[in-house]
NUDREN-20112 format. One record per residue: z, y, x of N, C-alpha, C, O, CB in turn; residue in three letters. Coordinates in Angstrom, 1 decimal. Atoms other than C-alpha are relative to their C-alpha. Glycine has a CB too. Layout:
N
> Z Y X Z Y X Z Y X Z Y X Z Y X ALA
...
This chain:
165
> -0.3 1.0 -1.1 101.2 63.2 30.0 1.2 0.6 0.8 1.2 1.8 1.1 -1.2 -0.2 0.9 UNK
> -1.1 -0.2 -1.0 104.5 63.2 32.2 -0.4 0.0 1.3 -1.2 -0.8 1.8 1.0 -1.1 -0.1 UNK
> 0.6 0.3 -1.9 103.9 63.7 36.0 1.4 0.2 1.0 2.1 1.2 1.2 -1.6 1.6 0.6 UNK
> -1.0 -0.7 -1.1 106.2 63.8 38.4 0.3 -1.3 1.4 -0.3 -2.4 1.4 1.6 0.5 -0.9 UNK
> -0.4 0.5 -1.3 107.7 62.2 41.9 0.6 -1.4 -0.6 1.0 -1.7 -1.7 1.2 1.0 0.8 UNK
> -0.6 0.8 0.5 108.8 58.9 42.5 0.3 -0.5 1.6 -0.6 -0.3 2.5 -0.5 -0.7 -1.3 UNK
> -0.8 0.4 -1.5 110.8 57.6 45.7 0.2 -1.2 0.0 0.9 -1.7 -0.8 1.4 0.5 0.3 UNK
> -0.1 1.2 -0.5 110.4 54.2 47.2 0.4 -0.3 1.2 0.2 0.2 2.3 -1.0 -0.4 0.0 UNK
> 0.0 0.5 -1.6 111.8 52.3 49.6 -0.8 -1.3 0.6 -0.7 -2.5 0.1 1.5 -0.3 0.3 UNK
> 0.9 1.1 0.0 109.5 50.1 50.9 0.5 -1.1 1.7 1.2 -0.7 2.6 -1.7 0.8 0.0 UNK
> -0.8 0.1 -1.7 110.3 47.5 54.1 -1.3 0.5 0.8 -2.4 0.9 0.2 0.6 -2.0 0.6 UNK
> 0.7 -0.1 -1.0 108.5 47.9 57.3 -1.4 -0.7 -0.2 -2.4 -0.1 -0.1 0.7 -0.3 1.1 UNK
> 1.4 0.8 0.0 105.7 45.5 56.9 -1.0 0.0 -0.8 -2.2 -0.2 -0.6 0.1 -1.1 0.1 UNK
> 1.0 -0.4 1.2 104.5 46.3 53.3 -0.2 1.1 0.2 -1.2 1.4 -0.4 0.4 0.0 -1.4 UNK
> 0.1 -1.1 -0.7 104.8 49.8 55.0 -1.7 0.3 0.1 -2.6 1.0 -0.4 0.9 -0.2 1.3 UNK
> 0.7 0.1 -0.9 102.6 48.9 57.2 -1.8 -0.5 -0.4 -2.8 -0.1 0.1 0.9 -0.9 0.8 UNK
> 1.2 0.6 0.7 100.0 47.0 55.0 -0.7 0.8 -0.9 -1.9 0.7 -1.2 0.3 -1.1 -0.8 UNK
> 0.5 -0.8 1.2 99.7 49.7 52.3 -0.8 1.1 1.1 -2.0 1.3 1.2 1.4 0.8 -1.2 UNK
> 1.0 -0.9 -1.2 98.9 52.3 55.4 -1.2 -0.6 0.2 -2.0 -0.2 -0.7 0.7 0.1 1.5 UNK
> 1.1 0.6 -0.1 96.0 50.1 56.8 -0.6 0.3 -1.0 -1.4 1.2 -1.1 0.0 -1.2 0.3 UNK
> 1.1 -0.1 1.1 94.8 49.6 53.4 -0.4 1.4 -0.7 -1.4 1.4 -1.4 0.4 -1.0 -1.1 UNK
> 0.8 -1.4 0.2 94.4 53.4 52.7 -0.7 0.5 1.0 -1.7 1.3 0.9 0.8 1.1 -0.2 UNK
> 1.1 -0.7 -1.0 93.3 54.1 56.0 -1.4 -0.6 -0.2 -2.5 0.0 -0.3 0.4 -0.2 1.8 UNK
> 1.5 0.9 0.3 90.5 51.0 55.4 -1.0 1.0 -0.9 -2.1 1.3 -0.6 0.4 -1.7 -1.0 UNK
> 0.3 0.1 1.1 90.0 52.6 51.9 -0.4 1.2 0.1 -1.4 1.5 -0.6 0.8 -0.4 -0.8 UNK
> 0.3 -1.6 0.0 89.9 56.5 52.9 0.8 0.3 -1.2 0.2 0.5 -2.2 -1.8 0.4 -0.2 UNK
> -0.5 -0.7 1.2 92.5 57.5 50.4 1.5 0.0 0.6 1.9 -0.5 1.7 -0.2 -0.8 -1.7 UNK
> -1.4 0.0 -0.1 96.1 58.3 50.2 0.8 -1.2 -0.3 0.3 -2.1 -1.1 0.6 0.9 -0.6 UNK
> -0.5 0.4 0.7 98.9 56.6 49.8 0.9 -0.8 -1.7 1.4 -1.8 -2.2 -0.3 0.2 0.5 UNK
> -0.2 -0.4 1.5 99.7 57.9 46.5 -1.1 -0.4 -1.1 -0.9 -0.6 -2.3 0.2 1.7 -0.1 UNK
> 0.6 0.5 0.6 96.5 56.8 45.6 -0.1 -1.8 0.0 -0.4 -2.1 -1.2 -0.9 0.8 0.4 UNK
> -0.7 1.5 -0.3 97.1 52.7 46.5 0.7 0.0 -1.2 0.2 -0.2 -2.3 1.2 -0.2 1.5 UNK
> -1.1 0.2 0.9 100.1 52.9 44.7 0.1 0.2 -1.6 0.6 -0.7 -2.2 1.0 0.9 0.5 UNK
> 1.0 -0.7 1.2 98.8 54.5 41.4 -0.7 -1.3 -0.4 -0.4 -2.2 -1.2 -1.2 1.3 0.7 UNK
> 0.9 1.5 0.6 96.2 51.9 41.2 0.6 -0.8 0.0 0.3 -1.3 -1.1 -1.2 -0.6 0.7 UNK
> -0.5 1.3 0.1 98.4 48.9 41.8 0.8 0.0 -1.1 0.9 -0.9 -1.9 0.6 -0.6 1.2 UNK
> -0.6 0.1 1.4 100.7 50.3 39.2 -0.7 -0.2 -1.2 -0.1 -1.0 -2.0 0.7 1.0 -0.3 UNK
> 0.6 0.2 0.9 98.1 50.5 36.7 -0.5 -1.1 -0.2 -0.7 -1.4 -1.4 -0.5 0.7 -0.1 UNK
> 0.4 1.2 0.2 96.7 47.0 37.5 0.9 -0.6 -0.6 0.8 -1.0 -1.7 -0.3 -0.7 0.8 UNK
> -1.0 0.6 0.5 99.8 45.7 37.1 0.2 0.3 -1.3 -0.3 -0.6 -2.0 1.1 0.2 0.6 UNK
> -0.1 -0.5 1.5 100.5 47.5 33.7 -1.3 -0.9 -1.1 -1.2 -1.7 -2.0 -0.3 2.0 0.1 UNK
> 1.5 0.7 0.7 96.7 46.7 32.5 0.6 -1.6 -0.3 0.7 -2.1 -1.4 -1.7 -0.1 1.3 UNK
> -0.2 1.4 0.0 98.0 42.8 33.6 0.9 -0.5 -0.9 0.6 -1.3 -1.8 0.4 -0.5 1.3 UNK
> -0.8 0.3 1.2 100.9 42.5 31.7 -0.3 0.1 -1.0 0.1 -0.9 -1.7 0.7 0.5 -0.1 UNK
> 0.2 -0.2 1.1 99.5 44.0 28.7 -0.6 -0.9 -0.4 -0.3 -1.4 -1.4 -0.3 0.9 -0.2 UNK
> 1.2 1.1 -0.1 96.7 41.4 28.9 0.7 -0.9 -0.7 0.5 -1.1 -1.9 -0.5 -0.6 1.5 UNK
> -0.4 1.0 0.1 99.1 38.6 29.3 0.7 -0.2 -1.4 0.8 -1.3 -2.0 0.6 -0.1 0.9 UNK
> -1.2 0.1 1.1 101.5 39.8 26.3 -0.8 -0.2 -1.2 -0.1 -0.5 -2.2 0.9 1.3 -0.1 UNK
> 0.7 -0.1 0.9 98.7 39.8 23.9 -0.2 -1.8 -0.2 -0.2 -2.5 0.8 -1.4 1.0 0.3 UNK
> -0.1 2.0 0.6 98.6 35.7 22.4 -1.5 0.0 -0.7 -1.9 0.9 -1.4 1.6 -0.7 -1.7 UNK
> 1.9 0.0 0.3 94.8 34.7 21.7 0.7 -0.5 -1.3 1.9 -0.9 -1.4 -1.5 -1.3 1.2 UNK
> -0.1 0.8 1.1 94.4 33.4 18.1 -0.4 -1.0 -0.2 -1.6 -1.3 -0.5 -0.3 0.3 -0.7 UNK
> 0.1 1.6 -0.4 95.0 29.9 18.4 0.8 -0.5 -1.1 1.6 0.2 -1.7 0.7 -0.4 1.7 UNK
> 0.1 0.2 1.4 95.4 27.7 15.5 1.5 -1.0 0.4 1.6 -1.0 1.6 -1.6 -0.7 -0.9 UNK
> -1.7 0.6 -0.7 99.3 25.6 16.1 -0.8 -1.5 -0.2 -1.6 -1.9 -1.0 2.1 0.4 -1.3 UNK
> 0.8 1.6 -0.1 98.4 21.9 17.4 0.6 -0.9 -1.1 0.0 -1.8 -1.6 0.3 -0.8 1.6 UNK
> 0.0 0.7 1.3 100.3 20.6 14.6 -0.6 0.0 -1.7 -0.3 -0.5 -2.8 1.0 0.0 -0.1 UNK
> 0.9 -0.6 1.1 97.9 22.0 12.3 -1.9 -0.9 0.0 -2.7 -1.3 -0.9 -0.1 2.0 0.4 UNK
> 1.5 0.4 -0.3 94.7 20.7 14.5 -0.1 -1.4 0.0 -1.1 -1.8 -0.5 -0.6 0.4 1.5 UNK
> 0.1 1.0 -0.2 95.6 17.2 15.0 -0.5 -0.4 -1.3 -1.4 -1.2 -1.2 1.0 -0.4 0.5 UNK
> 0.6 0.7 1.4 94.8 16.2 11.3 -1.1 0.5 -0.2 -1.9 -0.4 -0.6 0.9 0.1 -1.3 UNK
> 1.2 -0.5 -0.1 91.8 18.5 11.4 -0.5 -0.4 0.7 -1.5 -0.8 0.1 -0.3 1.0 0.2 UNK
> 0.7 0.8 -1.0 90.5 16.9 14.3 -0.3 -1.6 -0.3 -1.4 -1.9 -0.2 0.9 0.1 1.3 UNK
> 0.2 1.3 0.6 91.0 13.0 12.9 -0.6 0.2 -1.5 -1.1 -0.9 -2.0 1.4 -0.7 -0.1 UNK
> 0.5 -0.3 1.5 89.8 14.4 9.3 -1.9 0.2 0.3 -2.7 -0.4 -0.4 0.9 1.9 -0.8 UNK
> 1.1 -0.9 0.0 86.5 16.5 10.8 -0.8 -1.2 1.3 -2.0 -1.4 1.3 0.5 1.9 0.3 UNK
> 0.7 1.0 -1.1 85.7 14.0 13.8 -1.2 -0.3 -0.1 -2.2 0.2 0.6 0.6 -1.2 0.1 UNK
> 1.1 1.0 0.2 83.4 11.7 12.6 -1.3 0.8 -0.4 -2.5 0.6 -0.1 0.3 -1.1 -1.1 UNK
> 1.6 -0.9 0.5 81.1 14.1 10.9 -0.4 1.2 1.1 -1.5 1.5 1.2 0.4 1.2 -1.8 UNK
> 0.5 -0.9 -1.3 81.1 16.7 14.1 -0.6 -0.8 0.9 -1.5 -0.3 1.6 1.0 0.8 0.8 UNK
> 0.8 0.6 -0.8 80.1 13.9 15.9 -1.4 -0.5 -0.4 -2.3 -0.7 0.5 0.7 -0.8 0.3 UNK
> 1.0 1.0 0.3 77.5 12.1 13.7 -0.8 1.2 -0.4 -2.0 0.9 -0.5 0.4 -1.2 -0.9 UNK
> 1.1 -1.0 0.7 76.0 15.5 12.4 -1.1 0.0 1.0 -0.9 0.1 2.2 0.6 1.6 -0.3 UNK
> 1.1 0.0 -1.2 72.3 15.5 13.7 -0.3 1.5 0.3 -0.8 1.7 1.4 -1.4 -0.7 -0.4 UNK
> 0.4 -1.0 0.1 71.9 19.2 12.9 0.7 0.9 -0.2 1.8 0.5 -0.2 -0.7 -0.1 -0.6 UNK
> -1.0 -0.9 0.7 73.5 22.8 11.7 0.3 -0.6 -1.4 1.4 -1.0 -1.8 -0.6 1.6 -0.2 UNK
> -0.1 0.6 1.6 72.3 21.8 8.0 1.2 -0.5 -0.1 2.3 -0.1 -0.6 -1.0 -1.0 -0.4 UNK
> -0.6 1.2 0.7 73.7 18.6 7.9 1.7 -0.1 1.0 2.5 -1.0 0.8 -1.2 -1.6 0.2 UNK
> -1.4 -0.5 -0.3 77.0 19.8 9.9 0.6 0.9 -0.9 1.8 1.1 -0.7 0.0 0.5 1.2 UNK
> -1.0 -1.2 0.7 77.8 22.6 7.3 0.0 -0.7 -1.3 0.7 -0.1 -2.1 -0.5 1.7 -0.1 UNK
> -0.3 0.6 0.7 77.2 20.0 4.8 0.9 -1.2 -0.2 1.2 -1.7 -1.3 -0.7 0.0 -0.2 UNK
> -1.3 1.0 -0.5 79.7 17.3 6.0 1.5 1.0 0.2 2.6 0.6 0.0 -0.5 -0.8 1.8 UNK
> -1.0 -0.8 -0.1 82.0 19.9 6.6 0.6 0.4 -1.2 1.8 0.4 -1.3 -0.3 1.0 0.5 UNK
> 0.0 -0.5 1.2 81.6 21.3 3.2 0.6 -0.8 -1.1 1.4 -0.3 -2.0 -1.3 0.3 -0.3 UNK
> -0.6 1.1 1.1 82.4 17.9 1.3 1.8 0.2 0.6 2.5 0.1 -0.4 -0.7 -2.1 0.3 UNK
> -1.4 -0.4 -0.4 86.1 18.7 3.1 0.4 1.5 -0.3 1.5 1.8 0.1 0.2 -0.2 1.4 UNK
> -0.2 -1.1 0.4 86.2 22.0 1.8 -0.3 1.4 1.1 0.1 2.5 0.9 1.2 -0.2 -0.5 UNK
> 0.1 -0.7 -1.4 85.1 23.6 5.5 -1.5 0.5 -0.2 -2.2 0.4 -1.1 0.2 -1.0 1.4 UNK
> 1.0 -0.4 -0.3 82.4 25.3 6.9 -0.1 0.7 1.4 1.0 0.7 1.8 -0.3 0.8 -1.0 UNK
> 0.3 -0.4 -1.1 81.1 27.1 10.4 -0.4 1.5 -0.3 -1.0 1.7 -1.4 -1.0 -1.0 0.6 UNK
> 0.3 -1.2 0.3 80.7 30.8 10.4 0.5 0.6 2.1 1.4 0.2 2.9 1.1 0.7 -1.8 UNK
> 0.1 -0.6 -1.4 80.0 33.0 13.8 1.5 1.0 0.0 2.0 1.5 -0.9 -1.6 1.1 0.1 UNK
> -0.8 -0.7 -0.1 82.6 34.8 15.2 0.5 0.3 1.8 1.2 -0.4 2.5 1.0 -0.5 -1.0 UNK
> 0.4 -0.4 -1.2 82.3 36.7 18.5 -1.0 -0.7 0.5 -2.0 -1.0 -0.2 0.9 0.1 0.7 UNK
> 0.7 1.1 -0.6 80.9 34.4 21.1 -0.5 -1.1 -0.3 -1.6 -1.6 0.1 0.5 -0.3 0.8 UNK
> 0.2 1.3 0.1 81.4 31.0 19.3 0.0 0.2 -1.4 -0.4 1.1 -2.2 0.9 -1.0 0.7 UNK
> -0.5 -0.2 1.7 82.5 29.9 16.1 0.9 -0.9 -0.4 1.1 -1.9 0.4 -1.1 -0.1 -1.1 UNK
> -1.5 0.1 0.5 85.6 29.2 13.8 0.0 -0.9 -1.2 -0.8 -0.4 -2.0 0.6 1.4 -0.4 UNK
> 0.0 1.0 0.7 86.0 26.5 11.5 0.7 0.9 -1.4 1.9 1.3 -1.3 0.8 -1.4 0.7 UNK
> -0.8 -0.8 1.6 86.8 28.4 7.6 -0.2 -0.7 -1.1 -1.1 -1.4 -1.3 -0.6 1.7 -0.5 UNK
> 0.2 0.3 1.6 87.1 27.6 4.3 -0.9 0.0 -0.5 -1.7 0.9 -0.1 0.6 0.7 -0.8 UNK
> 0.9 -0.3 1.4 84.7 27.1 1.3 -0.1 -0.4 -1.0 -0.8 -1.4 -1.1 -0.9 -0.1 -0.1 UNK
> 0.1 -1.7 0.1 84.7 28.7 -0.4 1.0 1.2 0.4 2.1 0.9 -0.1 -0.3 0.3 -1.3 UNK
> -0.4 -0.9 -0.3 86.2 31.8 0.7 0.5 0.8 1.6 1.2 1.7 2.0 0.7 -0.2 -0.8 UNK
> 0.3 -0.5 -1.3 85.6 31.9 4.3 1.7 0.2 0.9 1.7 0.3 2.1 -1.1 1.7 -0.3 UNK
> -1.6 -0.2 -1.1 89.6 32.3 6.0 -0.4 -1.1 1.2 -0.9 -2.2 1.1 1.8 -0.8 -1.0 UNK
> -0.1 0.5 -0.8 89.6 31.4 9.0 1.2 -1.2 0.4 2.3 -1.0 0.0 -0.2 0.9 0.7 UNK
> -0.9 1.2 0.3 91.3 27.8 10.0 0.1 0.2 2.1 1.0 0.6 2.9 -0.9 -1.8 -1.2 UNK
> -0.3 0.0 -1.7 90.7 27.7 14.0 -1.3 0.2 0.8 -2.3 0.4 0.1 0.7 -1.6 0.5 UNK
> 1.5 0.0 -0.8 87.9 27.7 16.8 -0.3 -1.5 0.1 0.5 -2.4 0.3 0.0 0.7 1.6 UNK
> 0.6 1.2 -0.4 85.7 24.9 17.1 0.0 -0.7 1.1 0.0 -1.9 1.2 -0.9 0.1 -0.2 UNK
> -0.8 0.8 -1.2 86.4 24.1 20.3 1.2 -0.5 0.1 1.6 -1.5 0.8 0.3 0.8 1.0 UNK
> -1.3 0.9 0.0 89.7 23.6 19.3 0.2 -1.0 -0.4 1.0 -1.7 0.1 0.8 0.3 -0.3 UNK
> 0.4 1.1 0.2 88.8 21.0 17.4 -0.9 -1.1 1.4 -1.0 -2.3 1.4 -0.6 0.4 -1.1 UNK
> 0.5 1.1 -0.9 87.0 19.8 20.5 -1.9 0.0 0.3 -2.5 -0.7 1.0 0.6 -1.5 -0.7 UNK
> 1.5 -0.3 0.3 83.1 21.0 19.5 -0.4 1.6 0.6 -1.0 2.5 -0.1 -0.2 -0.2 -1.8 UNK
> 1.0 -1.3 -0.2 82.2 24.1 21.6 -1.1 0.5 -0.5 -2.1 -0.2 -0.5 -0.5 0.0 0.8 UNK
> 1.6 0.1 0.3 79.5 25.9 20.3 -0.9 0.1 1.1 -2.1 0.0 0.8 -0.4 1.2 -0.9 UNK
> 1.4 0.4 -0.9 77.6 25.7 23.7 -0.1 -1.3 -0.3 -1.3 -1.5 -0.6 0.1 0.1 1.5 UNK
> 0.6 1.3 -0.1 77.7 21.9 23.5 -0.7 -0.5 -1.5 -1.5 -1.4 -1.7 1.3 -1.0 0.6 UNK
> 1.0 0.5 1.3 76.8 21.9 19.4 -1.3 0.6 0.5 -2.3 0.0 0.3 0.4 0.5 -1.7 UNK
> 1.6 -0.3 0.1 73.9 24.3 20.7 -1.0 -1.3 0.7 -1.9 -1.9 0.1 -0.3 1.7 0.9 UNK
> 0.3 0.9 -0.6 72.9 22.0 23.4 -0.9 -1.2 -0.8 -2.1 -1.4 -1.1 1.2 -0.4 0.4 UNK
> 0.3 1.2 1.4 73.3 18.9 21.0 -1.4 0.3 -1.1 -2.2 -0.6 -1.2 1.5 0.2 -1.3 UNK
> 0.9 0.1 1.4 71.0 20.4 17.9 -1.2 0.8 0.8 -2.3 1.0 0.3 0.6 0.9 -1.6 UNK
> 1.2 -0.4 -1.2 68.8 22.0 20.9 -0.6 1.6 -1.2 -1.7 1.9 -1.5 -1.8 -1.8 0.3 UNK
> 0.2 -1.2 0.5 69.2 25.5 19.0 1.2 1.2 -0.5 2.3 0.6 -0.7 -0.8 -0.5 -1.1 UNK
> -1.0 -0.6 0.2 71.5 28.4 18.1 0.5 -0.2 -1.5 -0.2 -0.6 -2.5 -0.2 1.3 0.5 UNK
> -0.5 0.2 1.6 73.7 28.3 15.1 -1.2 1.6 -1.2 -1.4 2.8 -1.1 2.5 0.5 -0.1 UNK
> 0.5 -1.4 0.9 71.8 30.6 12.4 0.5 0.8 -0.9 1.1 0.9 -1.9 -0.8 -0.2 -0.7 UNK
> -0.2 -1.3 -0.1 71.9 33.6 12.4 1.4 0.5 1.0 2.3 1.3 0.9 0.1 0.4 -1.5 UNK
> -1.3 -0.4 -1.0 74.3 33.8 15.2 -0.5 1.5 0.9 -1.7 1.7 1.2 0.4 -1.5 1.4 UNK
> 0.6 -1.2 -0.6 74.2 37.2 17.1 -0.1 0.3 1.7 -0.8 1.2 2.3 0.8 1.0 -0.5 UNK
> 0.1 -0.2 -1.8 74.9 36.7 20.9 -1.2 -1.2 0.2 -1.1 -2.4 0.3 1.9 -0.5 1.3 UNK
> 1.1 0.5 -0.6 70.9 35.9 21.7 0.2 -0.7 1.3 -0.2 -1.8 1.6 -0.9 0.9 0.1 UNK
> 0.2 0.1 -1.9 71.6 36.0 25.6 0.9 -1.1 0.0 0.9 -1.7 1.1 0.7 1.5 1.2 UNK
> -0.9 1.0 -0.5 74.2 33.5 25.4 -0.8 -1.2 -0.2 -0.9 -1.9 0.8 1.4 -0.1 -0.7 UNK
> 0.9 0.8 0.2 71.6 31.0 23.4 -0.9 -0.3 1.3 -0.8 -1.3 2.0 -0.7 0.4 -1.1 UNK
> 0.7 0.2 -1.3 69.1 31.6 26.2 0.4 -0.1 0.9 -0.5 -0.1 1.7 -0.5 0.5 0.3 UNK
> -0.8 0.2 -1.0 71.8 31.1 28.7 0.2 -1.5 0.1 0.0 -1.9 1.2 1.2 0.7 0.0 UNK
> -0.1 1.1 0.3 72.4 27.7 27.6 -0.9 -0.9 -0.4 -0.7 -2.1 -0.1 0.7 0.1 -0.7 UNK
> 0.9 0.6 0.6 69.4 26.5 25.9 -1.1 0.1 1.1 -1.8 -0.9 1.1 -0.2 0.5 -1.5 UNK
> 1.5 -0.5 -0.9 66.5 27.8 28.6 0.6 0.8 1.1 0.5 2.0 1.4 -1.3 1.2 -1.0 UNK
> -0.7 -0.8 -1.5 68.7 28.3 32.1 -0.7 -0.1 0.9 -0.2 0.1 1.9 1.3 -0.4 0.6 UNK
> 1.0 -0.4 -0.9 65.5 28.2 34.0 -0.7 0.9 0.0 -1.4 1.2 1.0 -0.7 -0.6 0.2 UNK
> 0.8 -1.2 0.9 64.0 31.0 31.8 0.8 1.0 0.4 0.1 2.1 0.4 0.1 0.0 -1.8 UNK
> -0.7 -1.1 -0.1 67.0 33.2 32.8 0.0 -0.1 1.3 0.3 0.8 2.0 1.2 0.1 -0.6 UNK
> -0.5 -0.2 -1.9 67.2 32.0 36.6 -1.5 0.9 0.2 -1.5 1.6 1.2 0.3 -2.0 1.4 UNK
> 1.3 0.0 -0.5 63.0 32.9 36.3 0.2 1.9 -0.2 -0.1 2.8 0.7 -1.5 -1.0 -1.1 UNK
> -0.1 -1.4 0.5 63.8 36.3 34.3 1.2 -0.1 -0.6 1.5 -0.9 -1.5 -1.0 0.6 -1.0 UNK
> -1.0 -0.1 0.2 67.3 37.4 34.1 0.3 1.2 -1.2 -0.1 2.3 -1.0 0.5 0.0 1.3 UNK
> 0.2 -1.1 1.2 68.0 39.5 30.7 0.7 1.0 1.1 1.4 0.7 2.1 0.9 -0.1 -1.7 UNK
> -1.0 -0.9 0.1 69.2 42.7 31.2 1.4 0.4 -0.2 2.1 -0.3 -1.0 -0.3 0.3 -0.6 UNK
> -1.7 -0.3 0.2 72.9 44.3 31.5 0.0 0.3 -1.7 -0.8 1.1 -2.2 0.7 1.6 1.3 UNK
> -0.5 -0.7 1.4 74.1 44.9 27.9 1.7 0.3 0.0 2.7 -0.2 0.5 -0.4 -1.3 -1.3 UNK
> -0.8 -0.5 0.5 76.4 47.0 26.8 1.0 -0.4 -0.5 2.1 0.2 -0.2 -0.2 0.5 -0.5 UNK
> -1.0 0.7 0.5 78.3 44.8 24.8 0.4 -1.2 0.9 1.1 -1.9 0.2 -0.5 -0.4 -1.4 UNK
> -0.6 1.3 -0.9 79.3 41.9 27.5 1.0 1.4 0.6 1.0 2.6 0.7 -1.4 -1.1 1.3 UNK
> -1.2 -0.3 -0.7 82.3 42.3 29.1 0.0 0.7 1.2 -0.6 -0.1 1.9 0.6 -1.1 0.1 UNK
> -0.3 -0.2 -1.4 82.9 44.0 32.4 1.2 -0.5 1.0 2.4 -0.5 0.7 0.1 1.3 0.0 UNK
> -0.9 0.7 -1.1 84.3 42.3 35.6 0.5 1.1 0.8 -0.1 1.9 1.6 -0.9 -1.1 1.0 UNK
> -0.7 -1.1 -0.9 87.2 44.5 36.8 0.3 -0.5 1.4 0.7 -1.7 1.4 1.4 0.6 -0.6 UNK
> -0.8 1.2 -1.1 88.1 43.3 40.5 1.1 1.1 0.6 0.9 2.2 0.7 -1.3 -0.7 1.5 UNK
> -1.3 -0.9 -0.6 91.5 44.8 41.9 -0.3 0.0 1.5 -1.1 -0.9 1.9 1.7 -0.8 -0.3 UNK
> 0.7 -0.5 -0.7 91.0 46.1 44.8 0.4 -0.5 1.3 -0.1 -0.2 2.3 0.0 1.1 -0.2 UNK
């Protein structure tokens, strides 16, 4: 790691705001400054990263092709079998899930992007997709009086809320 000095000029009033907020905070100023650079850094990197999102001139014909059967499907079954006569299928992937091929599973896009969240299919078929692996999210959605009565546990694998400071 590189370490060394670095010289700012700052005006009077951001001066003035960073002081307070170390005196508030009990730290230096070197410490302030430090942290905001690294938020910043963290932020950018965030931003520069492009989610994998499927190009809308790709979805629009998937969306008028797949419509009718996401809507009319009563169930998972008979959703991965309407899908299937199009050569599609539903498969988990993280949180939700991703509309792929079948045979051979490639991923095509998220199902939301088509317009079908998997909270609102769970909703809809009043059950999780099977064999899906985020339990807590099912019971978040499906039984949210069950969680306001008994709230799961912190897990490890959920995300952590950073807050800047």
């Amino acid at each position: 790691m590189i370490g060394g000095d670095v010289k700012l000029r700052l005006d009077q009033p951001l001066l003035a705001d960073l002081h307070a907020l170390a005196d508030a905070e009990g730290c230096d100023l070197a410490s302030i400054m430090t942290r905001a650079l690294k938020a910043e850094i963290a932020r950018t990197r965030a931003r520069a990263r492009t989610p994998v999102r499927a190009e809308e001139r790709l979805l629009a014909p998937l969306r008028a092709l797949l419509a009718r059967d996401l809507a009319a499907a009563t169930g998972w079954e008979d959703l991965q079998m309407r899908l299937a006569v199009h050569g599609y299928r539903l498969r988990e992937a993280g949180g939700g899930l991703v509309l792929a091929t079948s045979p051979g599973g490639k991923r095509i896009c998220k199902a939301s992007e088509l317009g079908f969240a998997y909270s609102d299919l769970m909703r809809r078929f009043g059950r999780p997709f099977p064999g899906h692996s985020q339990h807590k999210l099912a019971a978040r959605i499906l039984d949210p009086m069950r969680v306001a009565r008994c709230p799961l546990p912190p897990d490890d694998d959920d995300f952590d809320l950073i807050e800047l400071f």
